[in-house]
C-alpha positions as CSV (number, residue, x, y, z in Angstrom):
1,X,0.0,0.0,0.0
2,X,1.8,3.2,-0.7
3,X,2.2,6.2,1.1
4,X,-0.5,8.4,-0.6
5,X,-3.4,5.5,0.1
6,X,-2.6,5.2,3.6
7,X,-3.0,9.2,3.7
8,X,-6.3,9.1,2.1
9,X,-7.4,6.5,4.3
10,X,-6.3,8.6,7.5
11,X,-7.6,11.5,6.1
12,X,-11.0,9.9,5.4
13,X,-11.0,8.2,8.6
14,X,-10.6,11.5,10.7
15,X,-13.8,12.7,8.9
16,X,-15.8,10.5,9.7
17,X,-14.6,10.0,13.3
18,X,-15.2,13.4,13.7
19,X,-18.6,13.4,11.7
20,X,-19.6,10.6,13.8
21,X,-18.5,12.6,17.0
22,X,-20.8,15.5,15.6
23,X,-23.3,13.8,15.1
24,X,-23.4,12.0,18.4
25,X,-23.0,15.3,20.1
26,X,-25.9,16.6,18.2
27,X,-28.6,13.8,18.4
28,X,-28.1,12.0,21.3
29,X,-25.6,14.0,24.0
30,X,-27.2,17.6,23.5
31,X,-30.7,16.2,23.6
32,X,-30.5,13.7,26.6
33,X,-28.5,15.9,28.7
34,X,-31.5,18.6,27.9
35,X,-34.5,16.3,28.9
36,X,-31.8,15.7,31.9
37,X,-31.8,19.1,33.4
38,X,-35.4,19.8,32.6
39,X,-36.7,16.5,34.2
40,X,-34.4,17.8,37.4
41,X,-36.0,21.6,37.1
42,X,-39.5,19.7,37.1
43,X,-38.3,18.0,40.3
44,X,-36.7,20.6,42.2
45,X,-39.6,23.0,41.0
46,X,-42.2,20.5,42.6
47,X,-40.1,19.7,45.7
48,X,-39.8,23.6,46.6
49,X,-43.0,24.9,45.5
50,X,-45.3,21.7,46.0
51,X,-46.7,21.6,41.9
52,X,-45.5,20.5,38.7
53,X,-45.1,23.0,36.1
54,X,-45.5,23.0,32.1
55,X,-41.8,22.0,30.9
56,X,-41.3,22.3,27.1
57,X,-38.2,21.6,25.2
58,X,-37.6,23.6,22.4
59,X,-41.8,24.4,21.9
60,X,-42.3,20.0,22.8
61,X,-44.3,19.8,25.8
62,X,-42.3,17.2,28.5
63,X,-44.7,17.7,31.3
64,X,-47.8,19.1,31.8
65,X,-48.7,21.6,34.5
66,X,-50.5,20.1,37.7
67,X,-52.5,21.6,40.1
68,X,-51.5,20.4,43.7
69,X,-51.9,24.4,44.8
70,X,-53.3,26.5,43.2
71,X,-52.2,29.9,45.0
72,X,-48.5,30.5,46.3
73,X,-48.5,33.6,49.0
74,X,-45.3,34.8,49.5
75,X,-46.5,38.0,51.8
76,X,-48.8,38.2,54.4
77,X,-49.3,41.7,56.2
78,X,-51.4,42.5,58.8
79,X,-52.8,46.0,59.2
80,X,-56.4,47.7,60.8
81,X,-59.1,49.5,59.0
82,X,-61.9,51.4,60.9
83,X,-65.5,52.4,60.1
84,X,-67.9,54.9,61.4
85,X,-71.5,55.8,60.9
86,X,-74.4,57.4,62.3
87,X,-78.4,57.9,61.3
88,X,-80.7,60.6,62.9
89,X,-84.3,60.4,62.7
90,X,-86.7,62.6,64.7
91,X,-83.9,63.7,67.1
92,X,-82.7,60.3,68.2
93,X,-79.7,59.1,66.7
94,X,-77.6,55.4,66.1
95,X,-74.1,55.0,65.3
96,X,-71.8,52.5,64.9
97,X,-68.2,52.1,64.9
98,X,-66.3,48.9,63.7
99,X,-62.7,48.0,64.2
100,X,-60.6,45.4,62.4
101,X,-57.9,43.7,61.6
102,X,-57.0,42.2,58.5
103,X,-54.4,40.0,56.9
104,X,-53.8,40.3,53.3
105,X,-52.1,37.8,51.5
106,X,-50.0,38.8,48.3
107,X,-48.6,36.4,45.8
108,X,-49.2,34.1,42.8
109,X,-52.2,32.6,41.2
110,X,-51.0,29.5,39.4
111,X,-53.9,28.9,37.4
112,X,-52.6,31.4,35.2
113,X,-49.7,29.4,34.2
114,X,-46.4,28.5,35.3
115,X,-44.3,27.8,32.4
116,X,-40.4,26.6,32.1
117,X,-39.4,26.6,28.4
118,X,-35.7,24.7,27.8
119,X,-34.3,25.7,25.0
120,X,-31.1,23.5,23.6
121,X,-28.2,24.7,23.3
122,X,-25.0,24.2,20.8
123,X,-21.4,23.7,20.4
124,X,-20.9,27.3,20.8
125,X,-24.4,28.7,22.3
126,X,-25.3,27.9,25.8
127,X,-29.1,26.7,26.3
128,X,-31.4,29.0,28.2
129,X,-34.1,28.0,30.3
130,X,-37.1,30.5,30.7
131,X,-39.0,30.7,33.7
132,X,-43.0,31.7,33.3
133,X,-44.9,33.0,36.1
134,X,-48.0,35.3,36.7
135,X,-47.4,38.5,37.7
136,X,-47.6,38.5,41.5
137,X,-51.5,39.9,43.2
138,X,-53.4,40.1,46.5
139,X,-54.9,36.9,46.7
140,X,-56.8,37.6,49.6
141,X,-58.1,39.9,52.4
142,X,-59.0,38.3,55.1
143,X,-60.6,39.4,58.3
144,X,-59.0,38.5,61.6
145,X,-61.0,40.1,64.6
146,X,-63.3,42.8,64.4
147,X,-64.8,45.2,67.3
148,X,-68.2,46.4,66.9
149,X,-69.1,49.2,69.0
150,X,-73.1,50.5,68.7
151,X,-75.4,52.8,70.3
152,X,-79.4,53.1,69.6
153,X,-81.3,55.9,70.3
154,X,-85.0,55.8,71.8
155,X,-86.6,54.9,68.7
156,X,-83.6,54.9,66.1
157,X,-82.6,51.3,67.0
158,X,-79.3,49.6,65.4
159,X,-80.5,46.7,63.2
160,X,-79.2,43.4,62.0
161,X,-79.4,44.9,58.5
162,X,-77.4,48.0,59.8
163,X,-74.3,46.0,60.9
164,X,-74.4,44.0,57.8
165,X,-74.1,46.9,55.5
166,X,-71.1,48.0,58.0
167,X,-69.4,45.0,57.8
168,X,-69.5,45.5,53.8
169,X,-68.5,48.9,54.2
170,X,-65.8,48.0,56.3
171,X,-64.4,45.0,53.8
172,X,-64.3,47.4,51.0
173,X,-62.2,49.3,53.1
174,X,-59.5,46.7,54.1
175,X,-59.5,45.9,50.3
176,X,-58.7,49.4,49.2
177,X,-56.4,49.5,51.7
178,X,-54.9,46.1,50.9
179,X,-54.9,47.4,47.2
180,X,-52.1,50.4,48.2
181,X,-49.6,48.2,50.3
182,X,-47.1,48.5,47.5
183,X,-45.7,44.5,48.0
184,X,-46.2,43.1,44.4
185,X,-42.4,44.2,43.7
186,X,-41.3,42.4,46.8
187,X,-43.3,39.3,46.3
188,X,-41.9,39.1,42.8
189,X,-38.4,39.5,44.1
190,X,-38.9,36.7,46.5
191,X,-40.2,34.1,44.3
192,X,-36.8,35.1,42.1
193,X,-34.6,34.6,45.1
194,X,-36.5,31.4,46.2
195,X,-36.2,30.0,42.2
196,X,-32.8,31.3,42.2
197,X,-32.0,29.5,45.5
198,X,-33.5,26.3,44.3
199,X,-32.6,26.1,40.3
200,X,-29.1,27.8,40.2
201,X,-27.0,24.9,41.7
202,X,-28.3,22.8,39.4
203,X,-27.2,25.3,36.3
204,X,-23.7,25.9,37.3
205,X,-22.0,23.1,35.4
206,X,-24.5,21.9,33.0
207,X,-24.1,25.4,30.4
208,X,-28.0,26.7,30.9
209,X,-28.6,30.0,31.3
210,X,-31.8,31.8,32.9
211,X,-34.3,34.2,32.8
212,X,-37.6,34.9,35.1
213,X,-40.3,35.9,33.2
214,X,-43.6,37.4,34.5
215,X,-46.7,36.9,32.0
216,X,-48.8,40.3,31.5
217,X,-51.0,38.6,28.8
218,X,-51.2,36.0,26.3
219,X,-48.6,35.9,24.0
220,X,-46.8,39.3,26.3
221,X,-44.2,38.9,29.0
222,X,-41.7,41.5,30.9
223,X,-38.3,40.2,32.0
224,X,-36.7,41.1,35.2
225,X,-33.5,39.9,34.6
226,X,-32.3,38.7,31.0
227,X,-29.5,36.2,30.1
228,X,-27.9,36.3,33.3
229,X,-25.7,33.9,35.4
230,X,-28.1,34.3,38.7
231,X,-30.4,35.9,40.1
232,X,-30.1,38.6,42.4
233,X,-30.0,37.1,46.3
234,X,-31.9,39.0,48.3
């Protein structure tokens, strides 16, 4: 065999090492070690939060969202609300004054999707996983105690009715008020640090990057923080 056919056949024999390589790499390492991190996001995600989420590789759906909870607080703030009113009629007058103390819990309603998309990544491009969640709410305002205080005059006499309508009066209050606490920011933040807590070791060595999404509408999304190594402790 002379010198020129062994070359050839080396030559040829590197390609197709190296196609074979490529191809591996391609079709079966990128792929499984892909549906390997996202089967362990699906895991942690369920171990730290208590539900499954939607996982999708590359637009494929892997698993489907469950509904173990359906709400996730991640704020609860207490604070007091008060209501007064008073009736005359003929001279003799009924007022009554409530008191209470509220809880309002601020945080996520799953039902409107919690989403992790995987995408693959390359020889060159790292993959990127994206993180869907609702944007954070009140979830709810709920009473704790409440002091009623009346007084009935001689014929103006407090009625069953009349504390009902109070109490009404006095929930739309501790609503409003719940409305103004200015915690969705912070209850966005946590669920980052907590996802960023839980996911992030996990990311280090496999070449994923992240980014925490929260969903305004169908098909529209705002990031918080874009292509980034972590998230922000807090």
């Amino acid at each position: 065999m002379s010198d020129t056919t062994i070359i050839i056949i080396s030559i040829l024999a590197f390609f197709l090492i190296l196609f074979g390589g490529t191809a591996w790499l391609i079709f079966v390492y990128f792929p499984n070690k892909t549906l390997a991190v996202a089967k362990e996001l699906a895991a942690t995600v369920r171990n730290t939060f208590g539900l499954t989420p939607q996982v999708t590789i590359n637009q494929k759906i892997i698993y489907k969202r469950t509904h173990e909870i359906l709400q996730l607080a991640m704020i609860e703030q207490d604070f007091d609300v008060e209501y007064e009113t008073s009736d005359t009629l003929l001279g003799s007058v009924k007022r009554i004054h409530l008191r209470g103390a509220y809880r309002a819990k601020i945080g996520f309603d799953l039902q409107k999707g919690f989403n992790i998309e995987v995408h693959r990544g390359s020889f060159f491009k790292p993959g990127q996983i994206v993180l869907q969640l609702p944007r954070a709410e009140i979830l709810s305002v709920e009473p704790l105690d409440i002091e009623k205080n009346t007084f009935s005059g001689l014929i103006n006499w407090v009625t069953n009715k009349d504390i009902e309508n109070a109490l009404q009066e006095l929930a739309a209050l501790a609503q409003n008020k719940a409305s103004k606490l200015d915690m969705l920011a912070d209850a966005e933040k946590r669920i980052e640090n907590r996802l960023n807590d839980a996911l992030l070791p996990r990311l280090v060595n496999d070449r994923f990057t992240h980014v925490v999404k929260f969903l305004e509408a169908p098909g529209k999304s705002v990031s918080i923080q874009d292509d980034a190594p972590k998230l922000t402790p807090g």
